[in-house]
C-alpha positions as CSV (number, residue, x, y, z in Angstrom):
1,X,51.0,93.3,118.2
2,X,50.4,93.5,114.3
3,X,52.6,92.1,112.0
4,X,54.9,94.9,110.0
5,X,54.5,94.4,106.4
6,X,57.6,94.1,104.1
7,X,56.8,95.7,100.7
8,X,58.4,94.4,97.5
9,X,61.9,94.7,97.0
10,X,61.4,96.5,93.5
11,X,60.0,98.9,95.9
12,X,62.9,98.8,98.5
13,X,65.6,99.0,95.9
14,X,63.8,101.7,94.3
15,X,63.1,104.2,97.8
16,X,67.3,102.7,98.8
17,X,69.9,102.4,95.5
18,X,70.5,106.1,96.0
19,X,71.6,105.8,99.6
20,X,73.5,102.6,99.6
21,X,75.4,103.6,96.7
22,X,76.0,107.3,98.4
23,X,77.1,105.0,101.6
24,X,79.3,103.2,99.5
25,X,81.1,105.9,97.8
26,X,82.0,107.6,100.9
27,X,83.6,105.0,102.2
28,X,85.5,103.5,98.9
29,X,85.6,107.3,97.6
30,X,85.1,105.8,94.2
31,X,82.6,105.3,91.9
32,X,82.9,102.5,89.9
33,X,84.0,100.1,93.4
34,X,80.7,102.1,95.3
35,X,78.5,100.4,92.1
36,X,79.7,97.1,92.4
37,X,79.1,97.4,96.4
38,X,75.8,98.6,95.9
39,X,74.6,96.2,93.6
40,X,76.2,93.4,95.8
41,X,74.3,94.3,98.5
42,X,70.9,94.5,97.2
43,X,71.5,90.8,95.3
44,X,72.3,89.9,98.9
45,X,69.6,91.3,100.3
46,X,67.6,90.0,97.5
47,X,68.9,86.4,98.4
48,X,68.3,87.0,102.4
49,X,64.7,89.2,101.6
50,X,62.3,86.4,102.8
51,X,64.2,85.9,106.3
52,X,64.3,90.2,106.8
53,X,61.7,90.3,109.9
54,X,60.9,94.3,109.9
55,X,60.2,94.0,113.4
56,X,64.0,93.5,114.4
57,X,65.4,96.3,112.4
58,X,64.2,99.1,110.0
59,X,65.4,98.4,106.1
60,X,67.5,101.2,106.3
61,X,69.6,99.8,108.9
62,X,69.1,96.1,107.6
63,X,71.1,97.6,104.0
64,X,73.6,99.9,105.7
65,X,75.0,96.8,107.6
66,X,74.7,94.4,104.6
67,X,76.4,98.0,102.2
68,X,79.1,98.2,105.2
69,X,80.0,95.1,105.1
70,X,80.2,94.7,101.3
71,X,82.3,97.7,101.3
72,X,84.5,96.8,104.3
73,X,85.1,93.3,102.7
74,X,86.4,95.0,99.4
75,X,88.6,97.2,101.5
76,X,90.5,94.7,102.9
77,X,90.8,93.1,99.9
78,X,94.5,93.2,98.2
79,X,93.2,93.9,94.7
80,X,91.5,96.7,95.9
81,X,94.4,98.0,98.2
82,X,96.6,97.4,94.7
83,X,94.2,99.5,93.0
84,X,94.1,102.3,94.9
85,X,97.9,102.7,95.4
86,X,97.6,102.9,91.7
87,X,95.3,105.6,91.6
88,X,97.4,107.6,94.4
89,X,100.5,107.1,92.5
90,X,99.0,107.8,89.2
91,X,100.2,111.3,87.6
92,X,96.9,112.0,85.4
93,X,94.6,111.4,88.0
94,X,93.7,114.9,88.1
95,X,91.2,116.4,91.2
96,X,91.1,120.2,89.7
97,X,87.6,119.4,87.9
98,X,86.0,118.5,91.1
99,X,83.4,121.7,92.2
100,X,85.2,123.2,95.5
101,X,82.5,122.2,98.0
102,X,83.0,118.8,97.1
103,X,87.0,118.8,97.5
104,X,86.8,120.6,100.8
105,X,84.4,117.6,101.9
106,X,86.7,115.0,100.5
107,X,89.2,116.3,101.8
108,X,87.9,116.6,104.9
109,X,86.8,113.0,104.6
110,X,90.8,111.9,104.2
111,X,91.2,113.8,107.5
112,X,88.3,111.2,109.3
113,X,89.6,107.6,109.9
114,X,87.1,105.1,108.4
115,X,85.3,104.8,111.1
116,X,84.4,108.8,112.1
117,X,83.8,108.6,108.5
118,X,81.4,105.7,108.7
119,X,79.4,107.2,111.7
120,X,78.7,110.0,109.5
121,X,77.7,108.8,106.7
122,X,74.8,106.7,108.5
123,X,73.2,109.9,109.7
124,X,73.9,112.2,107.2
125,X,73.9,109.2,104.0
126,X,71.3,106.8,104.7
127,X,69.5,109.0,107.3
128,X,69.4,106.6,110.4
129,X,68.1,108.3,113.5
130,X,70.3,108.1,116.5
131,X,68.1,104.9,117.5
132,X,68.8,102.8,114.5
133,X,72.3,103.8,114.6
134,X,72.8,102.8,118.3
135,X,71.1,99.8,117.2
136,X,74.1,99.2,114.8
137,X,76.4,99.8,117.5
138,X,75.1,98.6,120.9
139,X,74.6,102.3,121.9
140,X,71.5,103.9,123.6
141,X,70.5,106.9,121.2
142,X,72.1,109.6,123.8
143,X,75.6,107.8,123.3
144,X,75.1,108.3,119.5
145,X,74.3,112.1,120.1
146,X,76.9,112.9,121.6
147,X,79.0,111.3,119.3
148,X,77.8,113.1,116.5
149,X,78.0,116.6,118.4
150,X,81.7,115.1,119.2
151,X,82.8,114.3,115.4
152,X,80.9,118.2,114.0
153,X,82.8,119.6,116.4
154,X,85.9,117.6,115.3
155,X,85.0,118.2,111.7
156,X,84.9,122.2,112.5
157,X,88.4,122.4,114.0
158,X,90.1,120.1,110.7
159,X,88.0,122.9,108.6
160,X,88.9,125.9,110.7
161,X,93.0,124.3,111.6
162,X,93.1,123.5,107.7
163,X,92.3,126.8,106.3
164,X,89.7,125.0,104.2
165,X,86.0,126.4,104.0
166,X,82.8,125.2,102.9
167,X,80.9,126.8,100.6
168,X,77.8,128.3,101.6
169,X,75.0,126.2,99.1
């Protein structure tokens, strides 16, 4: 079997910020604590780079489990749980400037628990295919179908039973 090449990681941090930091946010839901995840994770993956063997998982999934973590990590952290009871409690943090389409989908996000959230976001964020994603979760890619086709149609009864609607792009 030939050997899969790695390319450079200028290349890989180049073709991935984007998504990692997109990951990120939509699990934090803020931008400043989704830059310092994504940046952590690609000076880890930097660090770890040499021992990534392409033939065990895709880079895609390789970042979205060093991202998740990363982000996980400062979740549970009490300075960031401080934080954000900050922010919730904080009269001038004000939502109305936000475009309607994105409200409705973070709001719709506060409605997900981290995980449904999670699952998402590595489909429809970093664009794993149901095989990478089952590889993330010890599924077989049917599993992972169905529990996508499970969480739309979850997402379409919190969107229809909230009275909220998504803007037609």
């Amino acid at each position: 079997m030939p050997e899969l090449l790695k390319p450079d990681f200028e290349t890989v941090f180049e073709v991935y910020y984007d998504r990692v930091y997109k990951y990120a946010y939509t699990i934090l839901l803020n931008r400043e604590n989704a830059e310092d995840v994504a940046e952590e994770t690609f000076l880890a993956a930097f660090a770890a780079y040499p021992g990534y063997d392409p033939a065990r998982s895709s880079l895609a999934t390789w970042l979205t489990r060093i991202a998740h973590n990363k982000a996980v990590n400062l979740v549970r952290s009490a300075p960031y749980r401080r934080e954000t009871a900050l922010l919730e409690n904080d009269p001038d943090h004000d939502n109305t400037a936000q475009d309607e389409t994105r409200y409705t989908v973070l709001w719709l996000y506060a409605q997900l628990t981290r995980e449904e959230r999670e699952f998402l976001d590595l489909r429809y964020v970093m664009g794993l295919t149901d095989k990478e994603v089952g590889a993330l979760y010890g599924l077989e890619s049917k599993a992972v179908n169905k529990r996508y086709q499970r969480l739309l149609k979850r997402c379409r009864a919190i969107l229809d039973g909230g009275g909220k609607k998504l803007k037609k792009v």
